[in-house]
C-alpha positions in Angstrom: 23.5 -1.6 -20.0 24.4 0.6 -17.1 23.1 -0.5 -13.8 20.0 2.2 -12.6 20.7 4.0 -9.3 18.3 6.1 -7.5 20.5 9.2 -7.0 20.0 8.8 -11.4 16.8 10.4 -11.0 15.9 14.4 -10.0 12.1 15.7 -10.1 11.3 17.2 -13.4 12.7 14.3 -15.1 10.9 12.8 -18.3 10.4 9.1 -17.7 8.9 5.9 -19.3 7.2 3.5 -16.6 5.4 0.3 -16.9 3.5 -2.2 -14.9 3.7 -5.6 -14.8 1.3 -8.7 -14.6 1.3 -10.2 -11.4 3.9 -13.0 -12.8 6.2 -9.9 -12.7 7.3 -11.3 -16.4 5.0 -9.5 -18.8 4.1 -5.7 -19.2 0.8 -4.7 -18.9 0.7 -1.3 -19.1 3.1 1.3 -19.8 3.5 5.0 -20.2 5.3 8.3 -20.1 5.3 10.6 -17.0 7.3 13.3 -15.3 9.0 12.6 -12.0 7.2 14.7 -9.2 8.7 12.8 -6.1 11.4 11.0 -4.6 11.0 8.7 -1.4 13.6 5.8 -0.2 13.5 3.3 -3.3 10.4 4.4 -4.8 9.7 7.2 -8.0 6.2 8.8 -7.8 5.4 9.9 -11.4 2.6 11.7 -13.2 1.3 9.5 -15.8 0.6 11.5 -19.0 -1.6 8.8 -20.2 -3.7 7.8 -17.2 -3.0 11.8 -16.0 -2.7 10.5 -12.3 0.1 10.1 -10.2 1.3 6.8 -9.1 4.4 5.1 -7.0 6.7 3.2 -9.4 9.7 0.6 -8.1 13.3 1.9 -9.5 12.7 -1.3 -11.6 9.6 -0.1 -13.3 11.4 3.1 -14.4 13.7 4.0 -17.1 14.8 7.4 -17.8 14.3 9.3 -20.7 15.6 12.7 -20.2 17.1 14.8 -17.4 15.6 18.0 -16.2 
């Protein structure tokens, strides 16, 4: 599998994200969402589940689709 890279990821773009157990080995909680903002290393999504907006970690993100 490709290597991720920031510049991957545009707003608009359909993502799945997930958050991990303090371990950092397990998934917790996961999700779609809808990238709304791009900042250094970090994704801020809209969560379609939890409908809220959270921070995400490149490494919590995979991309789904290009806007």
């Amino acid at each position: 599998m490709a290597q991720k890279k920031f510049s991957d990821f545009k707003l608009g773009d359909l993502v799945n994200w997930y958050e991990y157990a303090a371990s950092g080995e397990a998934v917790v909680n996961g999700g779609t969402g809808i990238v709304v903002e791009l900042r250094a290393t970090n994704i801020k999504v809209y969560c379609t589940k939890k409908q809220l907006t959270k921070w995400f970690s490149i490494r919590n993100v995979d991309l789904i689709k290009k806007a």
